[in-house]
C-alpha positions in Angstrom: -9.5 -31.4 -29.7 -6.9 -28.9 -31.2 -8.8 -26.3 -29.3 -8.2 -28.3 -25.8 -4.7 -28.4 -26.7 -4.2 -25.1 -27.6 -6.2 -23.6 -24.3 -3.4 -26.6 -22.5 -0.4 -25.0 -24.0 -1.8 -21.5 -23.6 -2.5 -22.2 -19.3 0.8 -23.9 -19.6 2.8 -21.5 -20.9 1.2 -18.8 -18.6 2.2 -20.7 -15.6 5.6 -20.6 -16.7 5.9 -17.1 -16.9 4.7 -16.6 -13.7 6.2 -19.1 -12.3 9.7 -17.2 -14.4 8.5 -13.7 -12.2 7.8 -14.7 -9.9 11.4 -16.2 -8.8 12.5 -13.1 -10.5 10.8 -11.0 -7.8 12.0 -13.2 -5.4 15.5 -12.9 -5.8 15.1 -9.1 -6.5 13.6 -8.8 -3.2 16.5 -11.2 -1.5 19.2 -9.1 -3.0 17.3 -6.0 -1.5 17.4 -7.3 1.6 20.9 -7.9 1.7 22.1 -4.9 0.5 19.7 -3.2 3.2 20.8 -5.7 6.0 24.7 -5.0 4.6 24.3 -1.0 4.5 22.9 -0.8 8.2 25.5 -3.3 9.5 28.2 -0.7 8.0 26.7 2.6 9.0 27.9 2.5 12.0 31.6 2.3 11.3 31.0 5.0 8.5 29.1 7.1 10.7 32.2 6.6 13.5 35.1 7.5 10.5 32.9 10.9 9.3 33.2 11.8 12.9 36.5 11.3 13.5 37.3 12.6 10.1 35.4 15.8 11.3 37.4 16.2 14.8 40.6 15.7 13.1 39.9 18.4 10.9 38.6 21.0 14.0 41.7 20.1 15.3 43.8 21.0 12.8 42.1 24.2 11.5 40.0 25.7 14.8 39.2 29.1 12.7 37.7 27.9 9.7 36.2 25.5 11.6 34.4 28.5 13.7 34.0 30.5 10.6 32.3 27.6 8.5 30.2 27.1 11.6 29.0 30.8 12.1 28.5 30.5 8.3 26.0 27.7 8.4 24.5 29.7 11.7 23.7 32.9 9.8 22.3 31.1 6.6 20.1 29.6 9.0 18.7 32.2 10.9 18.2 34.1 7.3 16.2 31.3 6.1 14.0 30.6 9.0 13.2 34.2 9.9 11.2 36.1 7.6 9.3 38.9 7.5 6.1 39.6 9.8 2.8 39.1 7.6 0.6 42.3 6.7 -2.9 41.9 6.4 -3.9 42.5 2.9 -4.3 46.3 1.3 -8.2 47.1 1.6 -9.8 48.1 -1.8 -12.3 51.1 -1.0 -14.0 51.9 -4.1 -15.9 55.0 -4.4 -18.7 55.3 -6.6 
């Protein structure tokens, strides 16, 4: 009998805890949601004030804004061009 109860608590116990996770879990993944459903229903307006923030400052500085812009240009070329391949040296070994 003591081992009946024992195995009883045990199972009960066990379903408690998961029963404890699982709501964890639950609400984790709720408050994920939200915070996903919140940051794509703002990303527009902080997309639209980086944008404007950007053409006010073109506007105000047209030079640096063509010098920053010829900047990013040429790192760009220099990292996507590179050298043409040569085949490997050939080994001739004489005997």
């Amino acid at each position: 009998m003591d081992k009946d109860r024992i195995a009883e608590s045990a199972k009960d116990f066990a379903g408690k805890v998961e029963s404890t996770v699982g709501h964890m879990a639950r609400d984790a993944t709720d408050a994920a949601v939200s915070y996903a459903k919140d940051a794509y229903e703002s990303s527009g307006n902080t997309v639209r004030s980086g944008q404007q923030a950007v053409a006010k400052t073109v506007q105000e500085n047209p030079l640096g804004a063509l010098l920053v812009a010829a900047g990013i240009g040429f790192a760009l070329a220099l990292l996507l061009t590179r050298p043409p391949r040569r085949p490997p040296p050939r080994w001739r070994y004489y005997g």
